[in-house]
C-alpha positions in Angstrom: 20.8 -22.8 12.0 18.6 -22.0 9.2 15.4 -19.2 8.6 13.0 -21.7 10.1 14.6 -22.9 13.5 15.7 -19.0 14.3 12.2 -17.7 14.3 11.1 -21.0 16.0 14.1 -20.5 18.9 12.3 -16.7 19.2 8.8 -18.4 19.3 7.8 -16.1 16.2 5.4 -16.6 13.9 5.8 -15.5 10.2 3.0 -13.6 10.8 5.4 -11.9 13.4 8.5 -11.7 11.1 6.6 -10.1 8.6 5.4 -7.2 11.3 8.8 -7.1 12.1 10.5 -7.0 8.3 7.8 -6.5 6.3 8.8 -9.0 4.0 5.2 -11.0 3.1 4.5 -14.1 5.4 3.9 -16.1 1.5 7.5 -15.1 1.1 9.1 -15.7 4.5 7.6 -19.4 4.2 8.7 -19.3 0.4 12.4 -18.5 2.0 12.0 -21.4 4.4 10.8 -24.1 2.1 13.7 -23.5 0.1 11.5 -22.1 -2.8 13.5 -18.9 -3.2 16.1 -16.9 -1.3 16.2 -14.1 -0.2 17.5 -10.9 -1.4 20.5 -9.5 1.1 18.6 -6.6 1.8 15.4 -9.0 3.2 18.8 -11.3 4.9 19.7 -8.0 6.7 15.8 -7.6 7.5 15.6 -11.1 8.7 18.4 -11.2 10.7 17.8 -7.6 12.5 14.3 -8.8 13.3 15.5 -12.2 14.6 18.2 -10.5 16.5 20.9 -12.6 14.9 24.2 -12.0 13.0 23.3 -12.8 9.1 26.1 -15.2 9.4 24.9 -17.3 11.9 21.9 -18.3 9.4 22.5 -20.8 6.9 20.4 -19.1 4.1 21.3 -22.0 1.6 17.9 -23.4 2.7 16.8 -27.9 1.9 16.1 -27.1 -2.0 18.7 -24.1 -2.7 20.3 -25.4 -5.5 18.0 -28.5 -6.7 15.6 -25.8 -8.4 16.1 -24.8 -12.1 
């Protein structure tokens, strides 16, 4: 599952997830739009707050890759 259908599954905002991580909510939608990824400390953050193991997220994201 990727960033986006985890917080959806926890019916979480990013508002929420950034209460919970305090990673900014421009930065968790950033993460799921594929824009950027994360740093494994915000993964760790992330995961911890979504109450998943960080490998059970595919944190490659829909752009990862196409960028730059």
């Amino acid at each position: 599952m990727n960033l986006r259908e985890a917080r959806f599954e926890r019916r979480l905002t990013q508002f929420d997830l950034r209460l919970k991580t305090g990673i900014h909510q421009s930065k968790i939608s950033n993460f799921e739009q594929g824009y950027i990824e994360p740093t494994e400390i915000e993964k760790k953050k992330l995961s911890k707050a979504l109450a998943v193991k960080l490998s059970d997220i595919d944190w490659s994201g829909e752009r990862y890759g196409r960028l730059g």
